[in-house]
N, C-alpha and C positions, 0 to 999 in steps of 0.2 A: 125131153128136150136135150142133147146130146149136142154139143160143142165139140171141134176136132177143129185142131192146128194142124195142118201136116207142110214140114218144110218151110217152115215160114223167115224169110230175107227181110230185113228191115234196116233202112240206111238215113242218116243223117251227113247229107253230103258225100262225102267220102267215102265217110265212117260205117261200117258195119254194126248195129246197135244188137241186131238178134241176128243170130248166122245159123239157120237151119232147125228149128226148133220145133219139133212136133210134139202136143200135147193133147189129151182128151179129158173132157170135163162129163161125165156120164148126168145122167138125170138122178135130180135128187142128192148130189153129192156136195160137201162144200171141200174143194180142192185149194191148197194153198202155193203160191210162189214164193218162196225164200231167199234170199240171198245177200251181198253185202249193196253197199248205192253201187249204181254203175252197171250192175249185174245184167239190168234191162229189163225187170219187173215191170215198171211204168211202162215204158213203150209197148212190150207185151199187149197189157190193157188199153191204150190208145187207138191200137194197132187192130185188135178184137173189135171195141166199140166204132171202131171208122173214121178217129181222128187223127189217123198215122196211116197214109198209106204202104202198103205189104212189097217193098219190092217185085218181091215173087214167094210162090206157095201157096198155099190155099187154106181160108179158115171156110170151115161145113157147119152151118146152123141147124139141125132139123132137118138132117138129110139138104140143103140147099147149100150151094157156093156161095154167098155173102162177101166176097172178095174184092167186088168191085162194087157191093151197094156203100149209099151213101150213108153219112152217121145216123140220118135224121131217122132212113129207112129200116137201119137196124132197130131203132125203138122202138118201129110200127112191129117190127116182128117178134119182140118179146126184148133185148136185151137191152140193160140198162146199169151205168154205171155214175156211183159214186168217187168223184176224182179225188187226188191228192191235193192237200191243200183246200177241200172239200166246195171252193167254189159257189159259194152263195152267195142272192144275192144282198149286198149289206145293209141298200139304202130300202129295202122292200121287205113287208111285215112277215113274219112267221108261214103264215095263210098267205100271202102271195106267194111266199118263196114256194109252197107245196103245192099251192095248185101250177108254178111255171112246170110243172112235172109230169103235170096229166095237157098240155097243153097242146098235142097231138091226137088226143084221143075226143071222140065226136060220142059219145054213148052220153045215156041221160045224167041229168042232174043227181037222182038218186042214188044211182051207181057210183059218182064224184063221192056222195058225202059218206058213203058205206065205208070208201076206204080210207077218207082223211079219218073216220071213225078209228080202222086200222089200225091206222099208224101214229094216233094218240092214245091208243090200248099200248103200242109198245111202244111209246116215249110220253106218257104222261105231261112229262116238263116240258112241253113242246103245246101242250094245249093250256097252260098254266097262261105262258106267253107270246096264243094268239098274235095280238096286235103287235108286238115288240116287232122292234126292228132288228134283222138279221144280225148286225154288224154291231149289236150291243149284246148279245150273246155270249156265254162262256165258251171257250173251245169246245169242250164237251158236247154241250149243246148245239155250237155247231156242226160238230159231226152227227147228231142224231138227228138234225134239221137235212143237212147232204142225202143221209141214208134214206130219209118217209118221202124225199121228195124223187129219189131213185126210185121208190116203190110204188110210188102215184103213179108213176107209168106201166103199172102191172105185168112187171119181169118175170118170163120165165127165168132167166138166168139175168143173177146181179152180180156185177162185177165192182168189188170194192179195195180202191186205193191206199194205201196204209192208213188204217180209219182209225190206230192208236196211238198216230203219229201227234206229240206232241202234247200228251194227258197225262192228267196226273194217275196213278194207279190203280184208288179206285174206281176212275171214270174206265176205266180200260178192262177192267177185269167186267163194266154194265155193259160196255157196248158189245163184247165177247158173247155175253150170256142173250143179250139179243140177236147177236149174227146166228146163234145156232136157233134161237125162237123163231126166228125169219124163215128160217132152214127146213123147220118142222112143218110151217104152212104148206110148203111143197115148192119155195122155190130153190132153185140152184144156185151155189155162189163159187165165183170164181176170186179167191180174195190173196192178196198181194200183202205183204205184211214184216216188215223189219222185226217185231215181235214174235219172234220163231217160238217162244215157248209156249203163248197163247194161241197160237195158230195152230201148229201140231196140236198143242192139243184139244181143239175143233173139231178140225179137220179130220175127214174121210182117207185121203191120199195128198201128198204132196209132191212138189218138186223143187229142186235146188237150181238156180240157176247159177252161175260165175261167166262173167265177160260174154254176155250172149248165147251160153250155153247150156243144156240140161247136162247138169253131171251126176245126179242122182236121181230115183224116182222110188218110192215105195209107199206101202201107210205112213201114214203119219206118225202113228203109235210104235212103229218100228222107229223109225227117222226120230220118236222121242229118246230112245234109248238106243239110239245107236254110239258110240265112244267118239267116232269123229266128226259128227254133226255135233255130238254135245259141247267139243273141245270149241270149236270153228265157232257156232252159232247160238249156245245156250249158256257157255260160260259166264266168266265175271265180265268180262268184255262183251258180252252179246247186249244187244239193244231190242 
């Protein structure tokens, strides 16, 4: 399942958010966006998943233009994202919040529970707290609740919002070591992330974006040692 941005314009009124941006997410890879706020990382992902329309340019799903489909219909065809701010809901229990995920999909009841099975193999604390209500949740766990219910809808490619945005460190170093367990099942992740040190080093390939732009593109593992990504992005000042 192969993802391609090519040229992609993306506008907020005026404003220019992304100005020409081609990118490629190959199958099997988890590819990261880096950059400082403003960069345009979010809109990127909005923009991918169908809740931003593209100016102009073209995103290619699987060999298809996906350009004008709708958000809903990109689900149906594999892609599925965990948003910023992670968006759950707060007044609905654990097990509602995960099944609104598979809520497009018509396959048997069996098939539902194999994978709420899933995605309590990889967040435990998530079926601890069942019945709980969303919105009494730690951060943490809300984020791990955003991600199983990204995966109820059986992503080829998962598209993940700054997911260690706002955690304490070890909760960030768990969610990390699950984005790559996710990774190993076979899906693809396209993941956006102000935590450039974890990220790089995930990550397959990355890219740098500044004010709408790619300005860099290589591995990650280069991009970890590179002097001026380290100064910019992994120093004392990096977040």
């Amino acid at each position: 399942m192969r993802l391609e941005i090519k040229d992609l314009h993306v506008h907020y009124g005026k404003i220019e958010a992304i100005k020409g941006i081609s990118i490629v997410v190959n199958e099997g890879e988890i590819v990261t966006l880096i950059g400082a706020n403003g960069a345009g990382k979010t809109t990127m992902l909005k923009t991918i998943s169908g809740l931003r329309p593209a100016t102009s340019g073209q995103i290619i799903f699987n060999g298809e233009d996906i350009t004008g489909v709708p958000a809903h219909k990109r689900v149906d065809l594999g892609l599925s994202q965990a948003p910023e701010g992670r968006g759950i809901f707060p007044g609905m229990t654990v097990l509602e919040n995960l099944e609104m995920g598979k809520f497009h999909r018509h396959d048997r009841k069996k098939e539902m529970a194999e994978d709420l099975d899933k995605v309590y193999t990889l967040f435990p604390r998530l079926k601890e707290r069942i019945s709980q209500a969303g919105g009494t949740l730690s951060g943490g766990e809300q984020q791990m609740l955003a991600i199983g219910r990204a995966l109820m809808a059986r992503p080829k490619v998962l598209l993940l919002d700054e997911p260690s945005m706002g955690l304490a460190p070890q909760m960030i170093a768990n969610i990390f070591r699950i984005i790559t367990e996710i990774n190993k099942t076979g899906v693809t992740i396209l993941l956006v992330e102000q935590n450039a040190q974890q990220a790089l080093q995930r990550a397959h390939r990355a890219y740098i974006l500044e004010t709408g732009n790619v300005v860099k593109e290589a591995k990650a593992s280069d991009l970890l040692n590179d002097p001026a990504v380290r100064e910019a992005y992994l120093g004392t000042g990096a977040h």
